[in-house]
N, C-alpha and C positions, 0 to 999 in steps of 0.2 A: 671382866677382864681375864686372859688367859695367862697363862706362865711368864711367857718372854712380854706381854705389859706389866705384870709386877714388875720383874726385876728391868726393866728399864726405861720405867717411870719411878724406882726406888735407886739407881744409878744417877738418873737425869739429878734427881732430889740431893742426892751425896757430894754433887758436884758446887751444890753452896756452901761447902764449908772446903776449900779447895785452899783459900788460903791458911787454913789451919793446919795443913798437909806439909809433910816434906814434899819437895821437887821429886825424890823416888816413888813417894806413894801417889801422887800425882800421877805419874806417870804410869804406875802400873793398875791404879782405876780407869783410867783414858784407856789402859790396851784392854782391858776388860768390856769396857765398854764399847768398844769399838768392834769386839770380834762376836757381842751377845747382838750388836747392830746388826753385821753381817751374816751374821747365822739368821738371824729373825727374817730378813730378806731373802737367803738362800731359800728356805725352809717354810717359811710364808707367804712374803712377797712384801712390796714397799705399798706402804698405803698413807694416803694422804695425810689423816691426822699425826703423821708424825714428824710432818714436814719441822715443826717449829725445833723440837728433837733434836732430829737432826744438825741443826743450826746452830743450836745450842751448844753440842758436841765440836764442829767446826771451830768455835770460838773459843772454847775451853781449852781445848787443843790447841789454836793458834797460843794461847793467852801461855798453855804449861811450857809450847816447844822454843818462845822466846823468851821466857822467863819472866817473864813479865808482873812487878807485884806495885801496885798502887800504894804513895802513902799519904794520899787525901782519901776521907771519909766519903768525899761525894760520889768520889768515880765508882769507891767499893759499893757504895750505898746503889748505885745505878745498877749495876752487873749482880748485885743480889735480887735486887726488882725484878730486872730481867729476865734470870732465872727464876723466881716465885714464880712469874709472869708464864713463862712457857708450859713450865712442868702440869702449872693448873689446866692453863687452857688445853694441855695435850691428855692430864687427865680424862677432862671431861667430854674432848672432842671422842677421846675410846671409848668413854661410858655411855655418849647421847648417839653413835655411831657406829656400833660393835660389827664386828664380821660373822655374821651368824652361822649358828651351828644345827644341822639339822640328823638329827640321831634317833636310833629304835624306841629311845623313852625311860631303859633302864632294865624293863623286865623283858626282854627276847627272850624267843625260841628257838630261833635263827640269828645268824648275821645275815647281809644283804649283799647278793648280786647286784650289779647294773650294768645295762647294756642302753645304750641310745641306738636305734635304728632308722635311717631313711627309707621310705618305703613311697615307689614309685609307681602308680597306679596307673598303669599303660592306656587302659581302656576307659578313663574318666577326664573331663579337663576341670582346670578351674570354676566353679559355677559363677555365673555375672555375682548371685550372692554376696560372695570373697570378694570377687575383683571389684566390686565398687566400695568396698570397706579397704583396701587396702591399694598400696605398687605394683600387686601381683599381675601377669600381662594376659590381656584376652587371648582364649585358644593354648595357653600352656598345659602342661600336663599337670596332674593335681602329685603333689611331692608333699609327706609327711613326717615329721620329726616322732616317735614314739620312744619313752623311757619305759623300759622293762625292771623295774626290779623283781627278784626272787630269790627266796628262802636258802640257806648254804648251812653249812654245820664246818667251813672255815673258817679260820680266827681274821679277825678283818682290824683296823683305826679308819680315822674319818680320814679321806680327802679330799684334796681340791679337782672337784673332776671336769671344771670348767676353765681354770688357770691358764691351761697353754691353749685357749680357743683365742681371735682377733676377734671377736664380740663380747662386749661387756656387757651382762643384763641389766647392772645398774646405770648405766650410762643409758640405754631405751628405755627403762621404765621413768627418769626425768625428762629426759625427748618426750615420752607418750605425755607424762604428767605436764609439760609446759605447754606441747601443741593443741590440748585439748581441753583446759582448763585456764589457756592463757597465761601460763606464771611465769615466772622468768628464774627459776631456782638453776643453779649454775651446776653443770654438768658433771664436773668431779665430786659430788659433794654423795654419792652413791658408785666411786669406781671399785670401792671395797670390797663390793659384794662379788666380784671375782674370787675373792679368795674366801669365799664361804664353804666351810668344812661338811659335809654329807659321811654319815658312816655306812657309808656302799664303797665296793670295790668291782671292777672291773676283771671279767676273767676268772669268776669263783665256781669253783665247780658245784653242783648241785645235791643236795640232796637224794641220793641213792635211795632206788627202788619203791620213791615214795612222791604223787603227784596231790597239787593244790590244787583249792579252788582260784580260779580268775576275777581278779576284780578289774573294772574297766573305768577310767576317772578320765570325765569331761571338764573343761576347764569353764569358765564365763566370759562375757562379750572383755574382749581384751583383756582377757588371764594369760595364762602360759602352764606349759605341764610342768614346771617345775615349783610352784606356786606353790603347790603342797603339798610339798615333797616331805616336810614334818609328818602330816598323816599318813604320807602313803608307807615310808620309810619306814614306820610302828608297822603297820598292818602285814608288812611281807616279813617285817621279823617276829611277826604272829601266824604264819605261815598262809600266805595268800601272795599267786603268783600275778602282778599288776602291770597293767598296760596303759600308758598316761597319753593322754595324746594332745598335739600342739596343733588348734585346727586354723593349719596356716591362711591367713590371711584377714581372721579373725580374732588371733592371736596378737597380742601385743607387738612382737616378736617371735619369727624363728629362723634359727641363723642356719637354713642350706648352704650346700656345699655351693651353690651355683652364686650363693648373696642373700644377703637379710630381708625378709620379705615383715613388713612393718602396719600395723593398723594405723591406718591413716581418716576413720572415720566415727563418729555413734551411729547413733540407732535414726539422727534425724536422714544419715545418708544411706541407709535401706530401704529397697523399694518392701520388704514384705518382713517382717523380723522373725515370726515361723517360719518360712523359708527356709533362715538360713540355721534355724534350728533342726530344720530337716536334711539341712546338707551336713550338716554338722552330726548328724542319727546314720548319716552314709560314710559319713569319714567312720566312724567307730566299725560297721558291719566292714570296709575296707581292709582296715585296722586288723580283725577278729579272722577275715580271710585270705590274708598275707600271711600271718603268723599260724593256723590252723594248716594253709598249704604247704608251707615251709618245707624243701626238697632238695634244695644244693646243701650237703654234709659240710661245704668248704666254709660253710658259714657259720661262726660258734656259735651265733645262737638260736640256729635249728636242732642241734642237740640237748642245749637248756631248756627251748620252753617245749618237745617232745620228751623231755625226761621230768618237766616238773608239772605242765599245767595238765589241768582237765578241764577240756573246754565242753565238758557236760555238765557243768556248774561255775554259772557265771551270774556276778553281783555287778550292778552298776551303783558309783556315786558323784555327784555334777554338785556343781554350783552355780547359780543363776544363770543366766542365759544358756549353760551346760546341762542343768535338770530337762528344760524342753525337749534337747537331743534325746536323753536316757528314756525319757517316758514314750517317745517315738517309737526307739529302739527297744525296748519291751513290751511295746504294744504290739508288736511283730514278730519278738525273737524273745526265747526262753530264757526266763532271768527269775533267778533264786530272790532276791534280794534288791531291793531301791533303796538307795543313801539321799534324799534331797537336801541341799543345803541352799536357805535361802533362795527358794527356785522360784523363777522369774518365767511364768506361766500364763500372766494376761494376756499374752500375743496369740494365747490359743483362743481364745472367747473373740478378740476383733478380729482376728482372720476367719472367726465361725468354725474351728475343727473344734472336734471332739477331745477329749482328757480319755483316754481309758486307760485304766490300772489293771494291768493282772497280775502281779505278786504283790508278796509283801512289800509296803512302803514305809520309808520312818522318814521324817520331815523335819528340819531345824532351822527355825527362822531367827535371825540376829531380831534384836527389841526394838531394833528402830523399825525393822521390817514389821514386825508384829502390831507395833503401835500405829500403824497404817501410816499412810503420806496424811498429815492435818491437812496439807492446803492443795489439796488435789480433789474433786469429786467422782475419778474415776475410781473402776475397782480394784482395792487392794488385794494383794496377794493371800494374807490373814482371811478375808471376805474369798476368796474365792479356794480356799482350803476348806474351811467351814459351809461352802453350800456348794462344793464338784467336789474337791478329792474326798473330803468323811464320808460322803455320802456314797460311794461306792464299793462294791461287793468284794471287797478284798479285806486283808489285815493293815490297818492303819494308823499310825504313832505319831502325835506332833508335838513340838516341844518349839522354847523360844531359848534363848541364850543370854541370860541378863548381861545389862551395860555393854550391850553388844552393838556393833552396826558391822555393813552388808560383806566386806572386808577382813572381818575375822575371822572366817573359815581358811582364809589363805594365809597364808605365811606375813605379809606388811608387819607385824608386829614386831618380828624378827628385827626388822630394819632399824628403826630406832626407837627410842621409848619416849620421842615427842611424836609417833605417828598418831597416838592415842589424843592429843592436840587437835590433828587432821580432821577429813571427813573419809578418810582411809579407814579410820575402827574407832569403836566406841572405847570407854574406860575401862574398859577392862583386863587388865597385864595378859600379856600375850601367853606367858605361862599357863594361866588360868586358862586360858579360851584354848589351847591347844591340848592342856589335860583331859576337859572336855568333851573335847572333837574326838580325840580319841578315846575315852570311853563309848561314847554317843554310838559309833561307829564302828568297834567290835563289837558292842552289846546289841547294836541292830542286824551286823551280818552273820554271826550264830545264832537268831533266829532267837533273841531274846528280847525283851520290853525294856528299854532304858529308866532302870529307879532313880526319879528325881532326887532319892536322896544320898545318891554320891555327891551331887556338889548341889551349893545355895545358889548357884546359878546355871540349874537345870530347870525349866518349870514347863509340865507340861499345860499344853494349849485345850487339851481333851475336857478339863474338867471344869 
């Protein structure tokens, strides 16, 4: 719980001893309470779990402004209930429900720029790929959401940098979770996550006379580039200038300007699932030479990523269905560094291509992943790391993630601490898998060997 939940779940709490009050003191906790309400909404925003709160204030209010005092035991006996009754469940709806906060980690080098850009690829359309995974319309032009963060030496606080958009991400990521798992989970119950806090700012100027390396992050079959924005958030305040990208129509969600263009399919409604790991390997090189050409000044942030990146050292890092892309895209184009996370690589053995590695790679399989599928006889991902990727002429690092499953590399854990309940992440506190993630993943893009023994749930798969 943050500030303004203390103190008004410890107000909500103060309001059961209301008849022990003068009618003045009464009245001047109400206007207390009333104006830490209206600040928290100004300032935050209204979120559902506080509906009961709310209600409760209403009543107490109606109850001080007519004077109203009971002198049967029952009625007080009810109105105390009442209030127990709200303050817990509004406790706990904050605690199993939080608005999550997605920050540099504590030790930066940097604060964080961020810039979202659309990026319209004149000369490409939609590939059938997308369009049969999703609304997107045949023959449109291929349109891309990309998040820029980068390095600053501004003093920055976290904000809400999705708050005043008409699309909620929580609200598609229950859409996706009902339509595609059948469940009937009711749509508010994730409007929250609009007002989740990111410590980026918008408009920061850049770090003077000094450029990064490029990290380039793929997302997986209905991810979103904001997924993990935890890790990325660390690494550009570790100074690496990153490029995240939404590969719309594969993505869960990504809200163009034109309308929300929504995954509406799995893998059973793909005709080729390399394929569209390969369309996915072109959005990135699109990505890489949009921002590389970058030529209109009127744009701010053709002078951010000309004054911070160096796009002659570039790292990529994916997660499942997003590794495919990366390994594509290096297999072609120069790249310092591979992040795989939990990469989802079988589609290269049935479609008959080849894997080839030429950088370093570091590999990190969540435990469920590693423990292979039991009731499957196809090849696991674990089986097919140990007899294509070790086996190949490059430097190569693999590691599993205890009490881990496939989901913990993204953000979900954020969300609430019954996701670990789910088939969304294993047991393991999302603090933990995100310390992690981020050691994992500095210590693999400066070109170091991750030691198992910063955490007891690092273990590598090598030995």
């Amino acid at each position: 719980m943050d500030f303004f939940d203390i103190v008004i779940i410890g107000l909500s709490a103060g309001t059961l001893f209301f008849q022990r009050f003068s009618l003045l003191t009464q009245r001047i906790l109400l206007s207390t309470f009333f104006i830490t309400i209206i600040t928290h909404i100004i300032f935050v925003g209204v979120r559902w779990q506080y509906y009961l709160i709310y209600a409760l204030f209403i009543t107490k209010s109606i109850i001080t402004v007519f004077e109203y005092r009971s002198t049967k035991k029952f009625i007080r006996a009810l109105i105390s209930i009442k209030t127990i009754s709200f303050v817990i469940i509004s406790a706990g709806l904050l605690y199993i429900f939080p608005v999550p906060t997605f920050g540099t980690g504590g030790d930066a080098l940097y604060s964080v720029g961020y810039s979202e850009e659309l990026l319209i690829i004149e000369d490409r359309n939609n590939p059938t790929e997308f369009v049969e995974l999703s609304n997107l319309k045949e023959n449109s032009k291929r349109e891309l959401l990309v998040d820029v963060y980068y390095p600053s030496n501004e003093e920055i606080s976290s904000n809400q940098i999705f708050r005043s958009k008409e699309g909620n991400w929580g609200t598609y990521i229950v859409r996706y979770l009902n339509r595609t798992w059948g469940l009937s989970l009711p749509e508010f119950i994730l409007q929250h996550l609009k007002l989740s806090q990111f410590e980026v700012q918008q408009n920061l100027m850049p770090v003077e006379d000094k450029k990064f390396p490029v990290l380039i992050y793929s997302h997986g079959w209905a991810g979103e580039k904001i997924f993990a924005s935890d890790q990325l958030i660390h690494l550009a305040s570790k100074g690496y200038v990153i490029f995240s990208i939404d590969h719309t129509g594969l993505a869960m969600f990504t809200n163009l300007p034109s309308g929300i263009i929504f995954n509406t399919g799995s893998t059973e409604n793909s005709s080729n699932i390399h394929s569209v790991m390969y369309e996915m390997k072109n959005d990135i090189e699109d990505t890489l030479n949009y921002f590389i050409n970058l030529s209109s000044v009127e744009l701010p942030i053709t002078n951010i990523v000309r004054a911070t990146a160096d796009f002659t050292n570039i790292s990529t890092m994916a997660h499942s269905t997003g590794a495919g892309a990366v390994v594509e895209f290096c297999a072609v184009n120069t790249c310092q560094n591979m992040i795989l996370q939990d990469p989802f690589l079988t589609p290269f053995v049935d479609a008959g291509k080849e894997i080839q590695l030429r950088n370093k790679t570091d590999v990190i399989y969540s435990e469920d992943w590693f423990n292979g599928y039991t009731d499957s006889e196809e090849l696991t991902e674990i089986e097919l790391y140990r007899t294509l990727l070790s086996k190949q002429d490059v430097e190569i690092h693999g590691y599993y993630l205890k009490d881990s499953k496939h989901y913990d590399f993204v953000a979900f854990g954020s969300i609430s601490s019954l996701t670990k309940y789910t088939f969304l992440k294993g047991a393991i506190n999302y603090e933990d898998s995100l310390n992690v993630n981020n050691y994992f993943n500095g210590s693999a893009l400066k070109g170091e060997i991750p030691n198992e023994e910063y955490s007891p749930y690092l273990v590598s798969v090598d030995q």
